[in-house]
C-alpha positions in Angstrom: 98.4 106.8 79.6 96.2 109.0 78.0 97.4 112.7 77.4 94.8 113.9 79.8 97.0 112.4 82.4 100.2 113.2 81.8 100.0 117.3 80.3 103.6 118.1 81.2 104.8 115.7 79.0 102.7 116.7 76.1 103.3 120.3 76.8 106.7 119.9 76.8 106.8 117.6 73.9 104.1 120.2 71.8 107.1 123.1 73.1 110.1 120.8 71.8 108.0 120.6 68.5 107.4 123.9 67.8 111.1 125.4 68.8 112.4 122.6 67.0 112.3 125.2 64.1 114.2 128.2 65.4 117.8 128.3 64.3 119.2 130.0 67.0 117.2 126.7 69.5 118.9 124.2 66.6 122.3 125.6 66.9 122.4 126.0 70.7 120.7 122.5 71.2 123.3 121.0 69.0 126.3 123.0 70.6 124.7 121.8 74.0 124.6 118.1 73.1 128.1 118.9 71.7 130.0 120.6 74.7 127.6 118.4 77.8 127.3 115.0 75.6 124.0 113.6 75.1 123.0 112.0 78.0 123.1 114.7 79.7 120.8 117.2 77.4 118.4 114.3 77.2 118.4 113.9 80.9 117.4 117.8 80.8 114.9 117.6 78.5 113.0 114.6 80.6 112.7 116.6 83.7 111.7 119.5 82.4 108.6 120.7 83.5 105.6 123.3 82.5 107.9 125.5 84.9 110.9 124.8 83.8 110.4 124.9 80.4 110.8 128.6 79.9 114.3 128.4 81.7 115.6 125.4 79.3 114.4 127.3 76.4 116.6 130.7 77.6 119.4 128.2 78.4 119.4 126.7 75.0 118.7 129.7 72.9 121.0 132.2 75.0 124.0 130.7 76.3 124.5 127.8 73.9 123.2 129.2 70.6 124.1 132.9 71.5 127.4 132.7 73.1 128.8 129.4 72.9 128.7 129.3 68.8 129.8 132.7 68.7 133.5 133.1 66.1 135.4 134.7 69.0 136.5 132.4 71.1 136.6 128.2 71.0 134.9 126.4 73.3 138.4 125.1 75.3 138.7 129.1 75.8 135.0 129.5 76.9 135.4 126.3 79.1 138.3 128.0 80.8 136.3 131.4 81.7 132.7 129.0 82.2 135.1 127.2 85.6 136.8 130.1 86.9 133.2 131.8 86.8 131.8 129.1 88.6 134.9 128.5 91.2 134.6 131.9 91.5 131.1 132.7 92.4 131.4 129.4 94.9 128.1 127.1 95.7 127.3 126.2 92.7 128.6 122.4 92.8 126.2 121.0 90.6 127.1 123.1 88.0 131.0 123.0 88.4 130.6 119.3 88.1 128.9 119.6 84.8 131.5 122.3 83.7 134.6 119.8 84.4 132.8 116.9 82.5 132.2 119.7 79.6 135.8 121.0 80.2 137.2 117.9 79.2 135.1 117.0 76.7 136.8 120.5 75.1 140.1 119.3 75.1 141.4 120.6 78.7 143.1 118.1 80.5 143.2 117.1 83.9 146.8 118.9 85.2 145.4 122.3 83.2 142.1 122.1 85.1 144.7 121.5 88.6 146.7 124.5 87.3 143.2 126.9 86.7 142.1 126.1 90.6 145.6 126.5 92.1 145.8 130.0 90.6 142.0 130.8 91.3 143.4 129.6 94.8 145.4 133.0 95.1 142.6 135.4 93.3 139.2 133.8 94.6 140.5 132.3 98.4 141.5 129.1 99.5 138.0 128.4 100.2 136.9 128.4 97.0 139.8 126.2 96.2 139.2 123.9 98.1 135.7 123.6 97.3 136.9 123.3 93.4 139.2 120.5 94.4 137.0 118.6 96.3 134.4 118.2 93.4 137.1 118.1 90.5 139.0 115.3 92.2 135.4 113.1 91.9 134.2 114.5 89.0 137.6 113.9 87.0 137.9 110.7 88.4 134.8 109.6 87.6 135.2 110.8 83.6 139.0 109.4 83.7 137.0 106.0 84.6 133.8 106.1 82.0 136.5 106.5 79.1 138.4 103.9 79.6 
């Protein structure tokens, strides 16, 4: 196709070009690709859009390069706080069910992610619970099965 068809994907690959500079992009696309593996990023990057793009690019530069590489915590600490957040604020599945993947790719294991939503079970409501069980029992399952 000629780039006169598909402008999205040369904007977006014109954006990813220029940003490709910036080290505080570099260091959060690397700590993203780190903590979510790469599959995943590159799965972000493909669908992002001329309206998306703008989002992705505060994601990468703001939450992975400006918090996630910051000294003061390690990323097992900050996948700790990233879960309870999310089991916390509920409805966010999609999310969680990256979180758990990323979770475990930082070192927590399955019975420490089991104790975190038993005791968010008593501070956030059995609701929320139950909702966190539900989608860590597939998720973890799932991973348990792709790394074996």
């Amino acid at each position: 196709m000629a780039p006169a068809e598909v402008p999205e994907q040369i904007a977006n690959l014109l954006i990813g070009h220029l940003r490709r500079g910036d080290a505080l992009y570099s260091a959060g696309m690397a700590m993203r690709r780190e903590v979510l593996g790469d599959a995943h990023v590159e799965r972000a990057i493909a669908t992002t859009t001329a309206f998306t793009a703008d989002f992705q690019d505060m994601i990468t530069r703001n939450v992975w390069g400006g918090i996630w590489t910051r000294p003061g915590l390690d990323r097992r600490s900050r996948s700790l706080i990233t879960l309870t957040a999310l089991i916390a604020r509920g409805h966010h599945a999609d999310e969680l069910a990256m979180h758990l993947r990323a979770a475990r790719r930082n070192g927590l294991t399955n019975d420490e992610i089991e104790e975190l939503v038993l005791q968010l079970a008593l501070y956030c409501g059995v609701a929320a619970a139950n909702s966190a069980f539900r989608i860590a029992s597939q998720v973890l399952a799932d991973y348990d099965a792709d790394q074996t």
